[in-house]
DOKEZA-965853 format. One record per atom (N, C-alpha, C, O): residue in one letter; x negated, y negated, z. Coordinates in steps of 0.1 Angstrom, whole numbers, plus 2048, in hexadecimal, padded with zeros to 3 digits. Atoms other than C-alpha are relative to their C-alpha. Example, Ala and Ser with C-alpha at 12.3 -4.5 7.8 and 13.67 -1.06 7.14 Angstrom:
! residues 2
a7F780C800a78582D84Ea7F77F4800a7ED7F4807s80980B800s77780B847s8087F5808s8037EA809
END
This chain:
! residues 253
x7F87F67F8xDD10BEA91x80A7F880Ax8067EF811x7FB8047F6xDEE0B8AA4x80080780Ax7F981080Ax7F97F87F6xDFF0C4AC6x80E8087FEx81280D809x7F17F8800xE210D5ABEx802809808x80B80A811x7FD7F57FBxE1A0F2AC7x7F080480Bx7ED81080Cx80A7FE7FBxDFA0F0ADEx80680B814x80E80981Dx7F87FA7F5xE02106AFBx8088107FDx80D817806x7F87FA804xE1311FAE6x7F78107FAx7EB8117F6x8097F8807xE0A141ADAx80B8097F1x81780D7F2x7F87FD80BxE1714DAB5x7F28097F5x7E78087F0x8097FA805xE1116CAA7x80A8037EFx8168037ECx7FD7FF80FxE10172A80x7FD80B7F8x7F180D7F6x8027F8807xE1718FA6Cx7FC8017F4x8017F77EDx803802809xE06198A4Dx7F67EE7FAx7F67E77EFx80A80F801xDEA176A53x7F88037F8x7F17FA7FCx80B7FC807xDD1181A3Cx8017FA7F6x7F87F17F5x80180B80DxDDA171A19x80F7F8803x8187F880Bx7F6803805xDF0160A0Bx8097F080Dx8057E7814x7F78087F5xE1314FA1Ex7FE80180Fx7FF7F7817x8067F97F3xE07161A3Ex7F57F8806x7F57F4812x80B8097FFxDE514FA3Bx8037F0805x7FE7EA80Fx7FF80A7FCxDF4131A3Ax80A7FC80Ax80B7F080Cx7F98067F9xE0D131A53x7F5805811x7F680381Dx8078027F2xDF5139A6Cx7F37FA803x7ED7F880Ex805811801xDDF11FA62x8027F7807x7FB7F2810x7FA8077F8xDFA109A69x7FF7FF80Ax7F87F680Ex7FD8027F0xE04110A8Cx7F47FC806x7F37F180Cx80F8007F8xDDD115A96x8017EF7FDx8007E9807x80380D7FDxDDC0EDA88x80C7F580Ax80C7EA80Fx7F680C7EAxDFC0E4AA5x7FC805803x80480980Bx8058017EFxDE60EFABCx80480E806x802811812x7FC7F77F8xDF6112AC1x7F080D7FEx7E780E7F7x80E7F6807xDE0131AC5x8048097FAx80D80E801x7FF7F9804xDE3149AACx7FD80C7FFx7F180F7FDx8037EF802xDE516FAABx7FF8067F0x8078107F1x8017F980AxDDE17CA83x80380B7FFx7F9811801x8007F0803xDEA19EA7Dx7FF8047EFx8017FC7E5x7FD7FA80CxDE91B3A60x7F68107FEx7EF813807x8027F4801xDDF1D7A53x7F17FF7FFx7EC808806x8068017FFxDBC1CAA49x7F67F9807x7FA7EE808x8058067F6xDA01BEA61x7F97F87F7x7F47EF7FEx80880C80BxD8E1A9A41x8067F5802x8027EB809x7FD80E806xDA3192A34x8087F5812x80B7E9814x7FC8067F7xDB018CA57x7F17F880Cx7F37EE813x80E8077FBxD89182A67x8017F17F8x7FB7E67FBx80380B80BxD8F16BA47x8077F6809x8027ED810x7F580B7FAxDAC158A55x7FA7F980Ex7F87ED810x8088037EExD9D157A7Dx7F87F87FCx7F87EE803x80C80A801xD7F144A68x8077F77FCx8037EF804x7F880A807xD9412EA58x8037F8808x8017EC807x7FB8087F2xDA5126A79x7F57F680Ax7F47EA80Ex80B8077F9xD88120A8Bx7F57F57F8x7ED7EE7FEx80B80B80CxD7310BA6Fx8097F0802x8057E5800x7F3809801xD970F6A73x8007F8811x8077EE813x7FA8007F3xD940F4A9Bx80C808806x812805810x7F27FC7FAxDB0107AA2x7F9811804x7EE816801x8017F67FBxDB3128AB3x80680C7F9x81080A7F3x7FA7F5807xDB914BAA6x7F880D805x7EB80D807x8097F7801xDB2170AADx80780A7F8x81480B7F7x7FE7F380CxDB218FA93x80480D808x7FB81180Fx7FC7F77FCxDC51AAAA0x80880F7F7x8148117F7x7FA7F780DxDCC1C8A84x809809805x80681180Dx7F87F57FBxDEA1DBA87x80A8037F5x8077FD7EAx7F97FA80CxE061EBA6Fx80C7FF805x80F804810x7F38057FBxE271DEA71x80980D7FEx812811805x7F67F1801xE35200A65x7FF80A80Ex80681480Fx8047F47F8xE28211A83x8077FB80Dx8027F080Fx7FB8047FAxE3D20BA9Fx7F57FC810x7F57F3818x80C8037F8xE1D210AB6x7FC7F87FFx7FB7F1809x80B80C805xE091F8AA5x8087F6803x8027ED809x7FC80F7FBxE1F1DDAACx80480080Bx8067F480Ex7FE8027F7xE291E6ACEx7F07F8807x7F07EF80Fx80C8047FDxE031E3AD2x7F77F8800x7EC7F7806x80A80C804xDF81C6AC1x80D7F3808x8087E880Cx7F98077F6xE161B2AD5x7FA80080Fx7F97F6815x8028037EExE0A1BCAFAx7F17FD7FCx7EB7FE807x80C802802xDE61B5AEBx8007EC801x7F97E5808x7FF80C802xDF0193AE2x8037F880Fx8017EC810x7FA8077F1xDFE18AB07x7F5806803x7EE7FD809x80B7FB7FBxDE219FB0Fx7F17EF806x7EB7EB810x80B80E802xDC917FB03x8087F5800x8007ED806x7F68087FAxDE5164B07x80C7FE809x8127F480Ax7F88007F3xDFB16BB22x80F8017FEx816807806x7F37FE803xE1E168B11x7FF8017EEx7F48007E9x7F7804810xE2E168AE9x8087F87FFx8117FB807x7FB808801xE3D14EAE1x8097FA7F0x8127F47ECx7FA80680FxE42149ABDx7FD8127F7x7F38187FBx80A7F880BxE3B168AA2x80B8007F6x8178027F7x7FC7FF80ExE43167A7Dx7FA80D7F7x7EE80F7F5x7FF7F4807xE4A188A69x7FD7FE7F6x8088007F0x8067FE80BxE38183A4Cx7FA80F7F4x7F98117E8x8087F2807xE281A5A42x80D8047F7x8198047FAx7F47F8809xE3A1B4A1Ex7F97FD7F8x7F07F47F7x8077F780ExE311C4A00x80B7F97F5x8177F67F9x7F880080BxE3F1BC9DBx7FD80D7F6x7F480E7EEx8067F4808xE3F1DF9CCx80D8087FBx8188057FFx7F27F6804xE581F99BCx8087F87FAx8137F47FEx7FA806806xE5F1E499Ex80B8087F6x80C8147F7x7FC7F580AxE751F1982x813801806x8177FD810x7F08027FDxE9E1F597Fx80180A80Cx7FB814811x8037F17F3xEAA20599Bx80980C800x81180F809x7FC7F5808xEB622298Ax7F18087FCx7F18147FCx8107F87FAxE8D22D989x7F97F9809x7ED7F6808x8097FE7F2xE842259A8x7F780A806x7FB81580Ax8057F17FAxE6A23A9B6x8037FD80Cx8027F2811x7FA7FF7EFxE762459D8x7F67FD809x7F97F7813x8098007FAxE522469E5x8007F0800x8027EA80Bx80380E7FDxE4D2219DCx80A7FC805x8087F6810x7F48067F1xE6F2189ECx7FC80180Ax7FC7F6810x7F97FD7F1xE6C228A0Dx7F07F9806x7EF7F5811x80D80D7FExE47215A0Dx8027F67FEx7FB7F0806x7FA80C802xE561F7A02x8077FC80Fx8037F6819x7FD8047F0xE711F8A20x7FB80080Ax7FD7F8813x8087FC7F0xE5B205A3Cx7F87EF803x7F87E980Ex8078097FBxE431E5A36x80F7F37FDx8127EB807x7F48107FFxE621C7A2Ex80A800807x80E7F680Dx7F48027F8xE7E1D2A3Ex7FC808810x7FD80181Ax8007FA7F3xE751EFA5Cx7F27F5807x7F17F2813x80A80A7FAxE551D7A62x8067F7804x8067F7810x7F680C7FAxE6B1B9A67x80980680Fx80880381Bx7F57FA7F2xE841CEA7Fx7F380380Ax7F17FB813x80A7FD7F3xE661DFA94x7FC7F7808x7FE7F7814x80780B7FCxE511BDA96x80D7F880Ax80B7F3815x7F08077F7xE771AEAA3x7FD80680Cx7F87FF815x7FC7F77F5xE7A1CAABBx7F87FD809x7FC7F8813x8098067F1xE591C4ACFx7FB7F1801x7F67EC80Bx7FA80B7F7xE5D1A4ACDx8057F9807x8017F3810x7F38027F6xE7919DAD9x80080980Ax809805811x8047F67F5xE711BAAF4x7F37F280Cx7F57EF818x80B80A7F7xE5219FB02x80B7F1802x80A7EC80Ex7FA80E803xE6A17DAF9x80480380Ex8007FD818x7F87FD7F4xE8118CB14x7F87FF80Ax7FA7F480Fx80C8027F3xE65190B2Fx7FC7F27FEx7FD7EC809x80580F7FFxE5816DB27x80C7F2801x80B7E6804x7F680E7FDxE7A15BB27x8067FB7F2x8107F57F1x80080180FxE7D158B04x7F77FE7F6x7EB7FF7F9x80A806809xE6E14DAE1x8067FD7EEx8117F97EBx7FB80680DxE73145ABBx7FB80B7F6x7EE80B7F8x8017FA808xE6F160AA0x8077FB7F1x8127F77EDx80080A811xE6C154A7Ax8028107F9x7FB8197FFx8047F380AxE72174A60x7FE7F97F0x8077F27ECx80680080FxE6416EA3Dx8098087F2x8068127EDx7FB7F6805xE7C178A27x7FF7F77F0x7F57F07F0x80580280DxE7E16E9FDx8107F87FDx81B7FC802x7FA80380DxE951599E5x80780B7F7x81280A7F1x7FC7F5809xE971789D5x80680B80Ax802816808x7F77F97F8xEAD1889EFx80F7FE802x8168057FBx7F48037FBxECD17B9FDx8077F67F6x8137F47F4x7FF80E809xECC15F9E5x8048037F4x80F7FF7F0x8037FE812xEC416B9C0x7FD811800x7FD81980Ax8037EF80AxEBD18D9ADx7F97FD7F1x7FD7F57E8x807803807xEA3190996x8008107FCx7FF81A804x8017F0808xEA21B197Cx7F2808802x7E7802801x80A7FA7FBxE8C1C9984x7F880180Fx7EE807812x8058037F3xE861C19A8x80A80480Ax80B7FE815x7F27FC7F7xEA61D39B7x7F980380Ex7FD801819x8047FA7ECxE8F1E49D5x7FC7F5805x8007F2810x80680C7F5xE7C1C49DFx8087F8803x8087F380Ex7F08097FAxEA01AE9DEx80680780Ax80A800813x7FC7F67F0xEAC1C89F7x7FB80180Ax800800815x8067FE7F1xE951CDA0Ex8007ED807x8017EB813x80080E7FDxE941A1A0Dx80B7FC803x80B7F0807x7F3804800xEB719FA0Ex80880480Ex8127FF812x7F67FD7F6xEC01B3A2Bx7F27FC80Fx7F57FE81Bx8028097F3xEA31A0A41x8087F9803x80E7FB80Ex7F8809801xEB7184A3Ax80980780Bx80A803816x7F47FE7F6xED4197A49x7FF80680Fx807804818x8087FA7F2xEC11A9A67x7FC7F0807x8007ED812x80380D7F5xEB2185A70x80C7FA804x80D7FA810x7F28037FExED9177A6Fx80180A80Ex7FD806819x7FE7FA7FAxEE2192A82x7F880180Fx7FE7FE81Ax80A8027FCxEC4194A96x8017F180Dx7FE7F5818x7FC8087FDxECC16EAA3x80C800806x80F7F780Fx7F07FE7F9xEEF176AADx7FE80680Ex803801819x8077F47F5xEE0191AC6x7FB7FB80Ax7FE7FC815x80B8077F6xEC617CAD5x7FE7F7804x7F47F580Bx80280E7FFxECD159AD6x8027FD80Dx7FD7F3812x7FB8057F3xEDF15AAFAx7F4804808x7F5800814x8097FA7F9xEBD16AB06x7F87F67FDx7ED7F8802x80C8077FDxEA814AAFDx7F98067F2x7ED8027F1x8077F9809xE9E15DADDx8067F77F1x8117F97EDx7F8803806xEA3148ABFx7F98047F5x7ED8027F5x8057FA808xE9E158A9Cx8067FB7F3x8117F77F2x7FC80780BxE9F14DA7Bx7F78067F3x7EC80C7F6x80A7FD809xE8F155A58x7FF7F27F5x8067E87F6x80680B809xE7E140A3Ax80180A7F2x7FB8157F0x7FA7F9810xE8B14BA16x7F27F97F3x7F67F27EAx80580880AxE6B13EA00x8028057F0x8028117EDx7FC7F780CxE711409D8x7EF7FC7FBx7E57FC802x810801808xE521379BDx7F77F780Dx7FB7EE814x8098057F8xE361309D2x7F17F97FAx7F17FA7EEx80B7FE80CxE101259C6x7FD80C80Bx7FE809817x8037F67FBxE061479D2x7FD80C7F0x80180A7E4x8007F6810xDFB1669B7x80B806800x80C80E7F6x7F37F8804xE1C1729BAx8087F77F9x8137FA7F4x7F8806809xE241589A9x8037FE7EDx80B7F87E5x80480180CxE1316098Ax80A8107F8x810818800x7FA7F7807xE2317A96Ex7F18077FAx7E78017F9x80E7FA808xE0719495Cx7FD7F67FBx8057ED7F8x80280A80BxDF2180949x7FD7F37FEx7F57F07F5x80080D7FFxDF815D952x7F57F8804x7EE7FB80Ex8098097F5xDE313F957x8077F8805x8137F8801x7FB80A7F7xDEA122970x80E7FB7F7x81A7FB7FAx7FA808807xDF810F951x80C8077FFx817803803x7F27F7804xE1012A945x80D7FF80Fx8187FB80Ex7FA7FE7F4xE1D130969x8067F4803x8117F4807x7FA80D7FAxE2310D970x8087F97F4x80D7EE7F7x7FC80580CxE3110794Ax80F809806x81A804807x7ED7F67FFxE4F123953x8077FB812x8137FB815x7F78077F5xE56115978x8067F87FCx8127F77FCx7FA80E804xE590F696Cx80E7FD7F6x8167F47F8x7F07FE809xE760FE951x80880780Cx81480380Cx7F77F77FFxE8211896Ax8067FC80Ex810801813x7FA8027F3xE8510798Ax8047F0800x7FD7E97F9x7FE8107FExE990E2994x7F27F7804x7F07EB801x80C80D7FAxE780D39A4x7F78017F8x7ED7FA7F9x80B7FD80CxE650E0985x7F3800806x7EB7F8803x8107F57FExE460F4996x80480780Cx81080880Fx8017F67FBxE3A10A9B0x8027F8813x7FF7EC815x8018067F3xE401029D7x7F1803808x7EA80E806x80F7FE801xE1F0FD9E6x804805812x80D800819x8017F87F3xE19113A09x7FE7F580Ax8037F8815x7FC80B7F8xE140EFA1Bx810802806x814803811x7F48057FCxE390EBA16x80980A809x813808810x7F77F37FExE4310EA1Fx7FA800811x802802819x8018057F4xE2F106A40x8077FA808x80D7FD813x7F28107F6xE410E9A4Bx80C807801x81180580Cx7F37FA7FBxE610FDA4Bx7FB80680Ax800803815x8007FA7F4xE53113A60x7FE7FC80Ex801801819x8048077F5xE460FEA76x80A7F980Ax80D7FA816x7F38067FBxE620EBA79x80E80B807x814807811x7F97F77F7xE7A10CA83x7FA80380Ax804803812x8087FB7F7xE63116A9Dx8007EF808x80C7EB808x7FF8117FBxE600EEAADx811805809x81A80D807x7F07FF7FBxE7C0E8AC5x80A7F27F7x8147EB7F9x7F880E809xE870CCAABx80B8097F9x8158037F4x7F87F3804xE990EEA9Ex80980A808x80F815806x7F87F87F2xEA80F6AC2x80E80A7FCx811815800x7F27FD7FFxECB0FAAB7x7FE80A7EDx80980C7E9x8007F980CxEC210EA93x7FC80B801x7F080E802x8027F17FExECC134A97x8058037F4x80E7FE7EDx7F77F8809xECF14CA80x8007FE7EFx8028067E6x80480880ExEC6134A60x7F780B7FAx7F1813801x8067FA804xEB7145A42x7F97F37F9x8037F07F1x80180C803xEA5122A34x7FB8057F3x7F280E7F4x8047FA80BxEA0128A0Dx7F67F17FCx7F97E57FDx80B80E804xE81112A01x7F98037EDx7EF8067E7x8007FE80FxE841169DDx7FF7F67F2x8007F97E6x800805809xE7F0F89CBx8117FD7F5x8127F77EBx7F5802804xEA60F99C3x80780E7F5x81280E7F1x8007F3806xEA211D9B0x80D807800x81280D7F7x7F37F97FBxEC11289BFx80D7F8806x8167FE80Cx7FC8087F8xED31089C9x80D8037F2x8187FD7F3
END
């Protein structure tokens, strides 16, 4: 474990599996203390154990980024048991409402936006509502490869709703930077993660079609997708507003 971030409090949306899991992993090993959120109180006890088996600090706080309550409330909870915010990364988002988007179901859309895109905006809002009272802080958004970057068939609603974080966090940064607020997102493409996989597949298969399909030929491993984040959040990233940083293996280069 290092120090980076010892002193620090960073809270993480959607911690429970996955990219989520491991970016608050991370921080908890600089030294920061971590806040977990997400809709379920399981897999989020999971992560707190993980933290603490590690030395590091973490508490499980369940809340629904769609709910504008729920995150006013798991924010003043969070200063509640650490005294300021300091860092938080918008992670929480759904891949759903596949299919051309000419049959889209409407229901799965406007479920799709509420958790990727109105989740991202909300989570902004009361953040940035506390950053202000504390002086400032660093806000990461989680956005995809498969947004701003690329287009993939059949995935017209999830490239939209990833595509206009991208432009919200942009935007977003323009707004807030003179306040000490500096914001930024992380574009990741193939991950080793199960979203990486197609029906069907085993390891081999998955890692036989990256490999043709991406320049670094495989999957980026969630270590690496770490270190980015770590590194925007770090004041070694002082002067980087507004960046959307795509970590793709060259997918889109």
């Amino acid at each position: 474990m290092t120090a980076r971030f010892t002193g620090k409090t960073v809270l993480v949306t959607g911690a429970g599996t996955g990219i989520g899991r491991q970016l608050a992993v991370a921080f908890a090993r600089e030294g920061a203390a971590v806040v977990a959120t997400g809709r379920s109180p399981e897999p989020l006890a999971q992560t707190v154990k993980l933290i603490e088996a590690d030395g590091g600090r973490a508490t499980a706080i369940p809340a629904d980024v769609t709910r504008s309550e729920d995150v006013a409330s798991l924010v003043a909870r969070t200063v509640a048991a650490h005294d300021r915010l300091d860092i938080a990364i918008n992670n929480a988002g759904a891949a759903t409402a596949f299919g051309p988007v000419g049959d889209i179901d409407e229901q799965q859309w406007n479920a799709l936006v509420a958790v990727n895109l109105t989740g991202v905006l909300l989570s902004m809002k009361h953040e940035i509502a506390q950053m202000r009272r504390d002086g400032g802080g660093v806000i990461i958004n989680v956005a995809s490869s498969l947004g701003a970057h690329t287009r993939v068939a059949g995935m017209g609603a999830y490239v939209a709703t990833k595509a206009a974080v991208s432009a919200l966090t942009r935007n977003a940064a323009r707004d807030h930077i003179r306040e000490g607020i500096r914001i930024n997102a992380i574009s990741p493409g193939p991950m080793d993660t199960p979203m990486s996989y197609r029906p069907g597949e085993t390891r081999a298969d998955r890692d036989a079609r990256l490999s043709a399909a991406l320049p670094a030929g495989r999957a980026g491993s969630l270590t690496e997708l770490a270190a980015a984040a770590l590194y925007l959040a770090s004041p070694e990233a002082s002067f980087v507003v507004g960046t959307d940083l795509v970590i793709d293996g060259g997918a889109t280069a």
